[in-house]
PyMOL commands that place a pseudoatom at each C-alpha (Angstrom):
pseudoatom trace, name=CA, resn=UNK, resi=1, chain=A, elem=C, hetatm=0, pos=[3.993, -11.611, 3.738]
pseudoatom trace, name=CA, resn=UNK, resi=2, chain=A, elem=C, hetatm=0, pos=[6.480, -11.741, 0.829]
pseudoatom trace, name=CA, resn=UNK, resi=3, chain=A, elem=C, hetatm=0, pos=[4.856, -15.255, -0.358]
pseudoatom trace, name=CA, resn=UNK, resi=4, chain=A, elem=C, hetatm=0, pos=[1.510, -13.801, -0.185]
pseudoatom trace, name=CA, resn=UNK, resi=5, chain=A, elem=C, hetatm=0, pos=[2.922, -10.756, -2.023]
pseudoatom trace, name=CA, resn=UNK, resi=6, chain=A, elem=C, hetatm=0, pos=[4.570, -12.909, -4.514]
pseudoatom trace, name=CA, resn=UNK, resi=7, chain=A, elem=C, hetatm=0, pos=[1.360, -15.244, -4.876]
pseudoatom trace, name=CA, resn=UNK, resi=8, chain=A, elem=C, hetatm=0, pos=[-1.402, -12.605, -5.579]
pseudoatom trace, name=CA, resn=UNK, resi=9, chain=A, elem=C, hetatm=0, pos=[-3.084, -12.927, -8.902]
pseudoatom trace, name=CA, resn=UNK, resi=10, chain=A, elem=C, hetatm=0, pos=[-4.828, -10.879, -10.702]
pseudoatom trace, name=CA, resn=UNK, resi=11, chain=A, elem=C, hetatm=0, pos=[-8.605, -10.731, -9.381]
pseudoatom trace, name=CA, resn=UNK, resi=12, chain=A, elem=C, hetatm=0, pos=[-11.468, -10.756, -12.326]
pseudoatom trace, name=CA, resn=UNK, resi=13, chain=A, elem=C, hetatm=0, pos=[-13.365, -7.723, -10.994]
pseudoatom trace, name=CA, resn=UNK, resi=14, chain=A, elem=C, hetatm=0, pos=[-16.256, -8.916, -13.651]
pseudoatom trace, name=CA, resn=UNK, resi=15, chain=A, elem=C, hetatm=0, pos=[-17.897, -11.199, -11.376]
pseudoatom trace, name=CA, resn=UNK, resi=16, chain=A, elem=C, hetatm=0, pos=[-18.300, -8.304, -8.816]
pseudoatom trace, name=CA, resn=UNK, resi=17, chain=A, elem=C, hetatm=0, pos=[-22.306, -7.187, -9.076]
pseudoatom trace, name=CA, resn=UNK, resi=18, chain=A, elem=C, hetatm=0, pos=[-23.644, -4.177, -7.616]
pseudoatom trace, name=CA, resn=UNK, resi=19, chain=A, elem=C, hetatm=0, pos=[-23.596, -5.798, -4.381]
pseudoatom trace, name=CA, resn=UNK, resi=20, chain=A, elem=C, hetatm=0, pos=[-20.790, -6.502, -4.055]
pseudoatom trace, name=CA, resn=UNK, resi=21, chain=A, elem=C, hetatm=0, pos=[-19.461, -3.441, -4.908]
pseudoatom trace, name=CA, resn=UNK, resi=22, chain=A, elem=C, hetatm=0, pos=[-21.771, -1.532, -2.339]
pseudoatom trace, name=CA, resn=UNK, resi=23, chain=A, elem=C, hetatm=0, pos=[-20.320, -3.954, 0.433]
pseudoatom trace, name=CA, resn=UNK, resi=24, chain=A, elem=C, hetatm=0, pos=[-16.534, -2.840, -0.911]
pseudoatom trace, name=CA, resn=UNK, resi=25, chain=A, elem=C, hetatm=0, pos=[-17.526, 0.393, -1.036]
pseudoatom trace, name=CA, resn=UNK, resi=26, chain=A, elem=C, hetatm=0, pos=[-18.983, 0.330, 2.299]
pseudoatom trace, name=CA, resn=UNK, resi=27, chain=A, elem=C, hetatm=0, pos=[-15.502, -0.934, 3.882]
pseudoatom trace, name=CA, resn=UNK, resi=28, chain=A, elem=C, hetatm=0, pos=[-13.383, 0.921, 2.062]
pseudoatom trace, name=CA, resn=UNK, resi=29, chain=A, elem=C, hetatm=0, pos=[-14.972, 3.862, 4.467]
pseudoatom trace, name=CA, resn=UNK, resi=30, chain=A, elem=C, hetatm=0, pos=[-15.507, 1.997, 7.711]
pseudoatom trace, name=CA, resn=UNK, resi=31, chain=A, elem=C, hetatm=0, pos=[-13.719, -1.346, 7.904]
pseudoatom trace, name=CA, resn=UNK, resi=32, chain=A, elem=C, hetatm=0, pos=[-15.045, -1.538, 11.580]
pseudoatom trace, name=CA, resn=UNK, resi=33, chain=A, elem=C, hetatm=0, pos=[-18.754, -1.620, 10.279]
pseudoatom trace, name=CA, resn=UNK, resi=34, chain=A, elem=C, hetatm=0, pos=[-21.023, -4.184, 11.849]
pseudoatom trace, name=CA, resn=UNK, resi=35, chain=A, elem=C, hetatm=0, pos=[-22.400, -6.902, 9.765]
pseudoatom trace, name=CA, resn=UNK, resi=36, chain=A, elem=C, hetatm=0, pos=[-25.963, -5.461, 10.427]
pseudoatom trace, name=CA, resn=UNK, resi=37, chain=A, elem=C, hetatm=0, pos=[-24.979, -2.042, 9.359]
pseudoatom trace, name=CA, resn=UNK, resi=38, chain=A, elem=C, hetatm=0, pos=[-23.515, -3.362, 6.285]
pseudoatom trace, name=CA, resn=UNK, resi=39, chain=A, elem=C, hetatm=0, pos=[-26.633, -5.036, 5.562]
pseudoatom trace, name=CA, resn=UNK, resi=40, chain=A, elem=C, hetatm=0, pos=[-28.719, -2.487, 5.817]
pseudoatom trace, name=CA, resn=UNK, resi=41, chain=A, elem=C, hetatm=0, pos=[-26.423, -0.349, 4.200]
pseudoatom trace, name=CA, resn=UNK, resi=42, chain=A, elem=C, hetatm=0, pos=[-26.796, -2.603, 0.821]
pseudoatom trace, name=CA, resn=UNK, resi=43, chain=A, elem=C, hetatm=0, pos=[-30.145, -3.994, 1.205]
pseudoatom trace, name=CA, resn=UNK, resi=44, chain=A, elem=C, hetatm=0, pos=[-29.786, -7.256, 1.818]
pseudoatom trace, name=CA, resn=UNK, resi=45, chain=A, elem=C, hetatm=0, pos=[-30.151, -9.217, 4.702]
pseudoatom trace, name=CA, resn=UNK, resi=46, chain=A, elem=C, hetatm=0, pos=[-27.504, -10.781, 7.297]
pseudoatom trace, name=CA, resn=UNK, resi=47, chain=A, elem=C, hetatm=0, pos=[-26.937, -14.192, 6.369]
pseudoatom trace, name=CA, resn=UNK, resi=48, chain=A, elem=C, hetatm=0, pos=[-26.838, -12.940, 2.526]
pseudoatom trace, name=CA, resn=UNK, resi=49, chain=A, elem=C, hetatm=0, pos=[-24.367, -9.822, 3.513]
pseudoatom trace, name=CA, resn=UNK, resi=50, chain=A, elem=C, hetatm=0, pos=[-22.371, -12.323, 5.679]
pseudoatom trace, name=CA, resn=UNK, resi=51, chain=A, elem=C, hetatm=0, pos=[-22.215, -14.608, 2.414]
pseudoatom trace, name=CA, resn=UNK, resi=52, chain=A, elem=C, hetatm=0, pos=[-20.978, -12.252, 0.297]
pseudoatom trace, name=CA, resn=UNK, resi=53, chain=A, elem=C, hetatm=0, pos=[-18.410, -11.097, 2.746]
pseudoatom trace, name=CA, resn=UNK, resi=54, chain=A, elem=C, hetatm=0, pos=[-16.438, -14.101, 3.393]
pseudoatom trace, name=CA, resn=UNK, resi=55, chain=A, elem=C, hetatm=0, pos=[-16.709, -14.991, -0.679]
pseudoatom trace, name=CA, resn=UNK, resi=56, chain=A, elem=C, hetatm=0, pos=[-14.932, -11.849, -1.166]
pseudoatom trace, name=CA, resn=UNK, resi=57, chain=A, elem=C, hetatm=0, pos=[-12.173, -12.505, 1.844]
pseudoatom trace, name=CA, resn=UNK, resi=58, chain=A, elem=C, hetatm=0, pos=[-11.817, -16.005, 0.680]
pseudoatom trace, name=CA, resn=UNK, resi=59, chain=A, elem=C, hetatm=0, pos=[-11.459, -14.902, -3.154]
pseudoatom trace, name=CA, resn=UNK, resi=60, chain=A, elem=C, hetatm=0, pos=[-8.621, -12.089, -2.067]
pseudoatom trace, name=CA, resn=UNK, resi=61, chain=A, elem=C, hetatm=0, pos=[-10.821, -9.421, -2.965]
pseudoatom trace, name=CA, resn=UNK, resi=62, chain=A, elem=C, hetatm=0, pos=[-10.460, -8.002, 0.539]
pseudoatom trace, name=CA, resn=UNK, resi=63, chain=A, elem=C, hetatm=0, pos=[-7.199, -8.459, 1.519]
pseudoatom trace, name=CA, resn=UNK, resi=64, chain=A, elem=C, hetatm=0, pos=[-7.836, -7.954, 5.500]
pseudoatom trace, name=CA, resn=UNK, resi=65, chain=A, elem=C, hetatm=0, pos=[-8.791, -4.810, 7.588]
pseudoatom trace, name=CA, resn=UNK, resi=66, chain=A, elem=C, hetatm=0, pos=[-6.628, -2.638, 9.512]
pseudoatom trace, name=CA, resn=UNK, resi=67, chain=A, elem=C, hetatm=0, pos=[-6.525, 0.842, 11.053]
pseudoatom trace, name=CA, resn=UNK, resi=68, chain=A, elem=C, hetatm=0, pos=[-5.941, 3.990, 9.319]
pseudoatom trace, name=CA, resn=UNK, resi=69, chain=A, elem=C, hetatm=0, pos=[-2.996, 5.992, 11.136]
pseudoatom trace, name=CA, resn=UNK, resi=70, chain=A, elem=C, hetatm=0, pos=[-2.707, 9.983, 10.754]
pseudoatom trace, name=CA, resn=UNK, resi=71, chain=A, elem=C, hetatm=0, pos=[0.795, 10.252, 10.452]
pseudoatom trace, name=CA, resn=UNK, resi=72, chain=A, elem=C, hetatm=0, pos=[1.027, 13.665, 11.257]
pseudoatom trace, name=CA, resn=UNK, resi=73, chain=A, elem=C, hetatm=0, pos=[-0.819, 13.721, 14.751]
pseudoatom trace, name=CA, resn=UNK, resi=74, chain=A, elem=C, hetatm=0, pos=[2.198, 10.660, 15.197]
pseudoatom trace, name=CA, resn=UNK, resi=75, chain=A, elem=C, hetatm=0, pos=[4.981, 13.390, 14.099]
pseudoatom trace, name=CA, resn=UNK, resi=76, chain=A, elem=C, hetatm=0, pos=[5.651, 11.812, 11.292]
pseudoatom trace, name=CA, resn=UNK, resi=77, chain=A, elem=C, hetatm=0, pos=[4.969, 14.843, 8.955]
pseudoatom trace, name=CA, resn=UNK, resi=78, chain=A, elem=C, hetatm=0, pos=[8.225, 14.807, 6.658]
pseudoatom trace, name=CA, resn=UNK, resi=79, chain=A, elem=C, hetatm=0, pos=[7.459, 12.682, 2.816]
pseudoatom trace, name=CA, resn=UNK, resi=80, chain=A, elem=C, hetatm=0, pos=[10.379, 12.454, 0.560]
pseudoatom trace, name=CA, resn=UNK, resi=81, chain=A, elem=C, hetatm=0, pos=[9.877, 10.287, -2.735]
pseudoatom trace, name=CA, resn=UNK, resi=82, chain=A, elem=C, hetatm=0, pos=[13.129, 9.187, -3.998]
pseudoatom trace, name=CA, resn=UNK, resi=83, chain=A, elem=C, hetatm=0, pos=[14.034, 7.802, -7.081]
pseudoatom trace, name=CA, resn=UNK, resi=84, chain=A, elem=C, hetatm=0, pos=[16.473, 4.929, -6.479]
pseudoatom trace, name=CA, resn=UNK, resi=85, chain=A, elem=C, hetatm=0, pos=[18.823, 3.561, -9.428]
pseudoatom trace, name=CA, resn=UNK, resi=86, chain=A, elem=C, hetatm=0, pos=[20.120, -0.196, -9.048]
pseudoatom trace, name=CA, resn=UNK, resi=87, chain=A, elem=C, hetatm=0, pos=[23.905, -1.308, -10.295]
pseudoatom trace, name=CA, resn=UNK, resi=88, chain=A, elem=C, hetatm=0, pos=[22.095, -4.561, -10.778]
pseudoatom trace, name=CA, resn=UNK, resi=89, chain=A, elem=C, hetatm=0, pos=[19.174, -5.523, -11.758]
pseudoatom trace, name=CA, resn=UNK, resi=90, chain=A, elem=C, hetatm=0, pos=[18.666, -8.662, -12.590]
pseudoatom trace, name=CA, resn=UNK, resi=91, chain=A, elem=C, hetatm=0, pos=[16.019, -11.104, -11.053]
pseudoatom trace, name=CA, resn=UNK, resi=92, chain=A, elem=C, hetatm=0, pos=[17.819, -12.011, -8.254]
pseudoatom trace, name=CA, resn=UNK, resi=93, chain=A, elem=C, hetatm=0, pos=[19.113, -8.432, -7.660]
pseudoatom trace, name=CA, resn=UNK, resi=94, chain=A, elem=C, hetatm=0, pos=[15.397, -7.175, -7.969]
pseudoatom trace, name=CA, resn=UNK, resi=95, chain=A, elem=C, hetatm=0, pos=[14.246, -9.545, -5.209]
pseudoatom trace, name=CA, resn=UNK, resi=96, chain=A, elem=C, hetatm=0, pos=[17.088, -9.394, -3.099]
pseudoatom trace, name=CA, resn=UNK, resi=97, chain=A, elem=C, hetatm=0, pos=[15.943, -5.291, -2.958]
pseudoatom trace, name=CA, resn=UNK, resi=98, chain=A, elem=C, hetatm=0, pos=[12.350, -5.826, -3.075]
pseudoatom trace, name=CA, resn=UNK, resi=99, chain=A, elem=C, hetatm=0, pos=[12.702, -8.333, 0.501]
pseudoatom trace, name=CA, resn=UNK, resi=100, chain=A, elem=C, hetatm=0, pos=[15.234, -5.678, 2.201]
pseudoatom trace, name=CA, resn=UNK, resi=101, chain=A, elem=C, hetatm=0, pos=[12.562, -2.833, 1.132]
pseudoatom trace, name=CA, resn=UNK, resi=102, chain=A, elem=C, hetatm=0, pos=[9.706, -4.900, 2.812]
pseudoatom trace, name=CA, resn=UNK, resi=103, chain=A, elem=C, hetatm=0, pos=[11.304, -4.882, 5.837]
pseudoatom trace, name=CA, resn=UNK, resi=104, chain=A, elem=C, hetatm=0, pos=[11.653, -1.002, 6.369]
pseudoatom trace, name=CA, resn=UNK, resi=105, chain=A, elem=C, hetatm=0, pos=[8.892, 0.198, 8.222]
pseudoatom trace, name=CA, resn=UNK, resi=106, chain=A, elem=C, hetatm=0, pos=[9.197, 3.917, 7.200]
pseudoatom trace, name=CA, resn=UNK, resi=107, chain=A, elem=C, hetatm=0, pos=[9.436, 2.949, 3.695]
pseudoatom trace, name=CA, resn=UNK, resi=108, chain=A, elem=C, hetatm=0, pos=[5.471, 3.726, 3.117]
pseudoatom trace, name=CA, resn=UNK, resi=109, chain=A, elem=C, hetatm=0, pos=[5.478, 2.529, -0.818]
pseudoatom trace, name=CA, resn=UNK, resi=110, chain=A, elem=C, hetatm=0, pos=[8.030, 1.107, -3.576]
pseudoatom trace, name=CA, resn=UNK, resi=111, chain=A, elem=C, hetatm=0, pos=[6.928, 0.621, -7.001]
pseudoatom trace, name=CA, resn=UNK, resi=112, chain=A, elem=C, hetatm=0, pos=[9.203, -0.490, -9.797]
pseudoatom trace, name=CA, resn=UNK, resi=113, chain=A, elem=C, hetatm=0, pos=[9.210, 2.262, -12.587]
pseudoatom trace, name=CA, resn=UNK, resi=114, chain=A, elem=C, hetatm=0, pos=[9.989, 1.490, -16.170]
pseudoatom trace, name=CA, resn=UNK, resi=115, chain=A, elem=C, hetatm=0, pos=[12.106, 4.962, -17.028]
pseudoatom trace, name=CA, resn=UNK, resi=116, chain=A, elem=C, hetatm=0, pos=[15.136, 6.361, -16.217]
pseudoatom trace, name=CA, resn=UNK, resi=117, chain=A, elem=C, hetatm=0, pos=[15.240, 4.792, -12.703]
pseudoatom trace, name=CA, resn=UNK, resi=118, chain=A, elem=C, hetatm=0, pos=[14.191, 1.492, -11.262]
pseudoatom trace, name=CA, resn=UNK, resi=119, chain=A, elem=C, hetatm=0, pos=[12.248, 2.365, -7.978]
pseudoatom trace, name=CA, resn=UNK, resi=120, chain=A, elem=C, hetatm=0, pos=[10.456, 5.242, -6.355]
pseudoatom trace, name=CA, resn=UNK, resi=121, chain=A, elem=C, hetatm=0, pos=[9.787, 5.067, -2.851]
pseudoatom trace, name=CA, resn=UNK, resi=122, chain=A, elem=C, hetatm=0, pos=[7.832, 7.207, -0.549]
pseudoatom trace, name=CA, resn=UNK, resi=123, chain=A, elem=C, hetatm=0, pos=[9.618, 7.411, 2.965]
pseudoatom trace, name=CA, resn=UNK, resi=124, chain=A, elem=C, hetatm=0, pos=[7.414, 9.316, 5.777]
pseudoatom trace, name=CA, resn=UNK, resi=125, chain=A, elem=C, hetatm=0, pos=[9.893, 10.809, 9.140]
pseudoatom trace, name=CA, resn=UNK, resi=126, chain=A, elem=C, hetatm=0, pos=[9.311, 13.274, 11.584]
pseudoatom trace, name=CA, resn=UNK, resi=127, chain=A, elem=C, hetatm=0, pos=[12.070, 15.663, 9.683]
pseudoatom trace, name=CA, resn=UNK, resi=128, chain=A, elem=C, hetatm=0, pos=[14.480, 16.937, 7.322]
pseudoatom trace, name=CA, resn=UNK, resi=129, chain=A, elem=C, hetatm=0, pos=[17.461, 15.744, 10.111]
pseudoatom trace, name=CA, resn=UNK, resi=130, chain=A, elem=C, hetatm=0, pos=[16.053, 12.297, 10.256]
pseudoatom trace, name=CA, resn=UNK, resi=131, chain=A, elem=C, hetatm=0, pos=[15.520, 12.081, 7.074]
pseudoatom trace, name=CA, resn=UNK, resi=132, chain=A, elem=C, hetatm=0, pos=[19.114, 12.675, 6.353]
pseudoatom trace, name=CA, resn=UNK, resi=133, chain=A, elem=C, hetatm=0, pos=[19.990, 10.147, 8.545]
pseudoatom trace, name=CA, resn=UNK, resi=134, chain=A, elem=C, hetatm=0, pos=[17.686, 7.325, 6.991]
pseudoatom trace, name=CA, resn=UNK, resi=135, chain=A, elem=C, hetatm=0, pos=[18.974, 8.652, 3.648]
pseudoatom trace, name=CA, resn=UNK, resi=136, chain=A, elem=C, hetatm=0, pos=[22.545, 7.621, 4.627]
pseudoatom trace, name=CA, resn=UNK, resi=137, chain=A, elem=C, hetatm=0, pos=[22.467, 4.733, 7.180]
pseudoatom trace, name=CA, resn=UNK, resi=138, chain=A, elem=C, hetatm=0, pos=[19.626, 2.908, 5.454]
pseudoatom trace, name=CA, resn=UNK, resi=139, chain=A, elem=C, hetatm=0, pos=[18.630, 4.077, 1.836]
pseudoatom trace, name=CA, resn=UNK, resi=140, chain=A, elem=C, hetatm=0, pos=[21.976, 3.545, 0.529]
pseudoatom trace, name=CA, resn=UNK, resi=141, chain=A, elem=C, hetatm=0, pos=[22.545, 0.369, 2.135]
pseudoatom trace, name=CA, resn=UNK, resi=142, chain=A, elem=C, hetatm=0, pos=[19.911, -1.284, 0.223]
pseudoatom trace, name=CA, resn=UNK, resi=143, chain=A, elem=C, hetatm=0, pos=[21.250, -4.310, -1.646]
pseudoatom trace, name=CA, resn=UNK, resi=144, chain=A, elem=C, hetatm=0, pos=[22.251, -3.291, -5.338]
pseudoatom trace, name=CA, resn=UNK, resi=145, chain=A, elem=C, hetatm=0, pos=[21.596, 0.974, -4.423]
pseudoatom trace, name=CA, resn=UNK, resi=146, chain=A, elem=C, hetatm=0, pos=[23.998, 2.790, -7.101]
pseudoatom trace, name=CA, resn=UNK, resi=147, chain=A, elem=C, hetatm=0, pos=[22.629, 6.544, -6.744]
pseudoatom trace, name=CA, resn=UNK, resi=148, chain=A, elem=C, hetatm=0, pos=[19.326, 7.959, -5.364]
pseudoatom trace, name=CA, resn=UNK, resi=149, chain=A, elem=C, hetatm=0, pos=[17.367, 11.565, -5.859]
pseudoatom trace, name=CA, resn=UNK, resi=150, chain=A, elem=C, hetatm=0, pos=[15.352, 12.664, -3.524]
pseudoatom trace, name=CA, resn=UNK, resi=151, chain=A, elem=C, hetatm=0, pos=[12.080, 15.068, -3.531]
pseudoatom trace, name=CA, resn=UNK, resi=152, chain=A, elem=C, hetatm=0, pos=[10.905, 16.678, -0.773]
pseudoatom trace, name=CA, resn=UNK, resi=153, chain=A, elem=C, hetatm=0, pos=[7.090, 17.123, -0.540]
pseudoatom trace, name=CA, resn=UNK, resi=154, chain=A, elem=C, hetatm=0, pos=[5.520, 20.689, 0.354]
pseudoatom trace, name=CA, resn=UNK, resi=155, chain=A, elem=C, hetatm=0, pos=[1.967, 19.594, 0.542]
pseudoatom trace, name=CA, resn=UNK, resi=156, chain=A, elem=C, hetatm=0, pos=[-0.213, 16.386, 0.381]
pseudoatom trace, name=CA, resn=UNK, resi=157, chain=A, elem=C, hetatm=0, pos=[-2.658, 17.611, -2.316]
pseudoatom trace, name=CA, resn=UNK, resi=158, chain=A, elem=C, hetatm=0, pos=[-4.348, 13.830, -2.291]
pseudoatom trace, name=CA, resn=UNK, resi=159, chain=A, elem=C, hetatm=0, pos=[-4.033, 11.133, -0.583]
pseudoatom trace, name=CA, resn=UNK, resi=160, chain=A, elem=C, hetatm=0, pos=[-6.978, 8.659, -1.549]
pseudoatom trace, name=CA, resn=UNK, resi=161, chain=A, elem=C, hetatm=0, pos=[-7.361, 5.713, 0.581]
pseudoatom trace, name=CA, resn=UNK, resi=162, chain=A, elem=C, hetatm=0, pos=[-10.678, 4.631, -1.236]
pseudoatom trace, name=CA, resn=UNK, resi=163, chain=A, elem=C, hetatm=0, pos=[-9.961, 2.551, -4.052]
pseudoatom trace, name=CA, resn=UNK, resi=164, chain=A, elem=C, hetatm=0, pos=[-12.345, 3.592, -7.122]
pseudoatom trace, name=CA, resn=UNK, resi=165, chain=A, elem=C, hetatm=0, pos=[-14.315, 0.269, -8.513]
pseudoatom trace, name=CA, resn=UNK, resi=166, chain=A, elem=C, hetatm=0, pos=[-15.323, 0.625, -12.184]
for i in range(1, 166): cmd.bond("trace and resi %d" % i, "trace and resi %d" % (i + 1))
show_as sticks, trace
zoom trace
């Protein structure tokens, strides 16, 4: 996963017709949709649908399909984002965090931030008390972790799962 991470290129989204973007579209909302259904969904036949589809998988378009997870019918209703600060970060101190990071299952996200921190990470667990925990035991463990801030969210406003294609 980290090579494939490392490896992905930029995709030119010009090539992409209307199509194409209906069958992304169409995924992006049911991932599980037959290849008929997708068809007729877009227009287009089987064998052209079909075409299309594995052109789009084989160009990294689509990534690969999973299920969606509601994470509070699995307990896990507690999000803190927390700003993390590095004592290092150099190359080698940036990927040494970025592997130990992919490794974390309740770490949901980690983006790099250009500001007055280096990371902010979105942690989902079931509450405050565990969160505390993870806070200690793991968070501050990472390789390279100087200090960390954490914010508690009240409310999930939005939470988009569709990309938007334009």
């Amino acid at each position: 996963m980290i090579e494939k991470e490392q490896s992905r290129q930029s995709i030119d989204l010009s090539h992409l017709d209307r199509l194409d973007q209906s069958i992304l579209l169409a995924l992006a909302e049911d991932g599980r949709m037959s290849i008929t259904d997708l068809a007729a969904r877009i227009g287009l036949s089987k064998s052209p649908t079909q075409a299309r589809l594995r052109r789009l998988e084989k160009t990294g378009v689509i990534m690969g399909y999973r299920a969606l997870l509601d994470p509070i019918s699995l307990g896990l209703d507690h999000v803190a984002f927390v700003e993390v600060r590095l004592s290092d970060t150099r190359e080698a101190a940036l990927r040494a965090f970025n592997a130990a990071v992919r490794q974390v299952p309740q770490i949901e996200q980690a983006h790099m931030i250009a500001g007055n921190f280096d990371y902010l990470l979105k942690i989902r667990t079931r509450d405050m008390a565990t969160y505390r925990a993870f806070l200690g035991d793991i968070i501050s463990t990472l390789p390279h972790v100087a200090s960390t801030s954490t914010f508690v969210a009240m409310e999930a406003v939005k939470e988009e799962m569709l990309p938007s294609i334009e």
